[in-house]
C-alpha positions as CSV (number, residue, x, y, z in Angstrom):
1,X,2.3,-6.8,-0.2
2,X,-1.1,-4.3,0.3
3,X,-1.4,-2.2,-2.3
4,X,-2.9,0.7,-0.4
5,X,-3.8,2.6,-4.3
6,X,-6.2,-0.8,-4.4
7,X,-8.3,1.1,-1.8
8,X,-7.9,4.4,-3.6
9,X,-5.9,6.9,-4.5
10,X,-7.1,9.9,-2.0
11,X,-7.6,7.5,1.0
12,X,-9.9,8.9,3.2
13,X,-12.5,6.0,4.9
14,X,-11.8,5.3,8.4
15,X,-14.2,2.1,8.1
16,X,-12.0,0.9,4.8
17,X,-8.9,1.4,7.4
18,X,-10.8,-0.6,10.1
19,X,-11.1,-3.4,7.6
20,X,-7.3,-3.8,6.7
21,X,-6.5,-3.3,9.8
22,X,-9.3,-5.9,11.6
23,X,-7.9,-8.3,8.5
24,X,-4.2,-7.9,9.7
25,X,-5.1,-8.2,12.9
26,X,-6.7,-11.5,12.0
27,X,-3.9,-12.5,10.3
28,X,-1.3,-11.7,12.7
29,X,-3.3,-14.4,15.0
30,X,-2.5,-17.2,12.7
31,X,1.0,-15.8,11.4
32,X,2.7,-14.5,14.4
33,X,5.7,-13.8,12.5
34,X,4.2,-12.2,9.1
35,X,5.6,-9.0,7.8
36,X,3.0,-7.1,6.4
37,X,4.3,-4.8,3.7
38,X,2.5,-1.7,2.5
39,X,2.8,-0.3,-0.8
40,X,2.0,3.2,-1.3
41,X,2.6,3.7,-4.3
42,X,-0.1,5.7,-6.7
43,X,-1.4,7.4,-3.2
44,X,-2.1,10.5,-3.4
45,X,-3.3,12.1,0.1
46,X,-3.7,9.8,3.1
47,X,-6.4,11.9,5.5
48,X,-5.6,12.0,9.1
49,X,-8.7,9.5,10.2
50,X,-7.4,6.4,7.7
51,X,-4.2,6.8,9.1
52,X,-5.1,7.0,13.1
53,X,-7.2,3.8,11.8
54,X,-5.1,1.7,10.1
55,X,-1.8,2.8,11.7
56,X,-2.5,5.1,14.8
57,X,-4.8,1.7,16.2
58,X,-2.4,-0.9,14.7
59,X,0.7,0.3,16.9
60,X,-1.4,0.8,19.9
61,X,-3.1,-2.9,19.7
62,X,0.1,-4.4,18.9
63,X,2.2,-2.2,20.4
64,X,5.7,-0.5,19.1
65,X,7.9,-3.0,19.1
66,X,5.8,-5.2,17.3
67,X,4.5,-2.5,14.3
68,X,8.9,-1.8,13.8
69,X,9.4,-5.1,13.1
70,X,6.0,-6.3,11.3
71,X,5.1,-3.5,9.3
72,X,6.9,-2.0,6.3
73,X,5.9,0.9,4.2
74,X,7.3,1.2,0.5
75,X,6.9,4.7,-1.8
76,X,6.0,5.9,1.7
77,X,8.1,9.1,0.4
78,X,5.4,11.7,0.6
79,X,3.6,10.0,3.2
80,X,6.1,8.9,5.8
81,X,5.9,12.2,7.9
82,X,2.4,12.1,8.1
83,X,1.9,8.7,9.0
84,X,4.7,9.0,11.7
85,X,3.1,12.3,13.0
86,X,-0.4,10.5,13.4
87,X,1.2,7.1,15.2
88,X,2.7,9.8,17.5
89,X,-0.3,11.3,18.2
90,X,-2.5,8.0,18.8
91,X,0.1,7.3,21.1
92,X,0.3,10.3,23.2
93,X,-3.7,10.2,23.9
């Protein structure tokens, strides 16, 4: 589980973003069938850049199929629209 709160609570750093998401990337090498679950709790606002970064960049790298079954979001409840809303957007570019 990634605790996204360990990065902060207002998360805002595109080049903390690019680090998760260069480490999953990583990861998913070695693991080809890891889960990677995100924890959200104790976040408070998620601005638009970490979430192109992390997410938005994740789905297009990995593609759709892959970020549905590989990644998870928990206490997403406040963030789930927004994160969607930005995936959709990275995608339509």
């Amino acid at each position: 589980m990634i605790a996204l709160s360990d990065f902060g609570r207002d998360l805002s750093s595109r080049s903390r973003a690019r680090f998760l998401r260069e480490h999953i990337l990583k990861d998913a090498e070695r693991v080809p069938d890891a889960v990677y679950t995100f924890d959200l709790a104790g976040v408070r606002t998620i601005c638009h850049s970490f979430a192109d970064e992390l997410f938005g960049i994740l789905v297009v790298e990995m593609g759709e199929q892959w970020f549905k079954e590989h990644v998870v979001l928990e206490n997403a409840e406040n963030h789930t629209t927004f994160i969607l809303e930005t995936i959709a957007r990275r995608l339509a570019r």
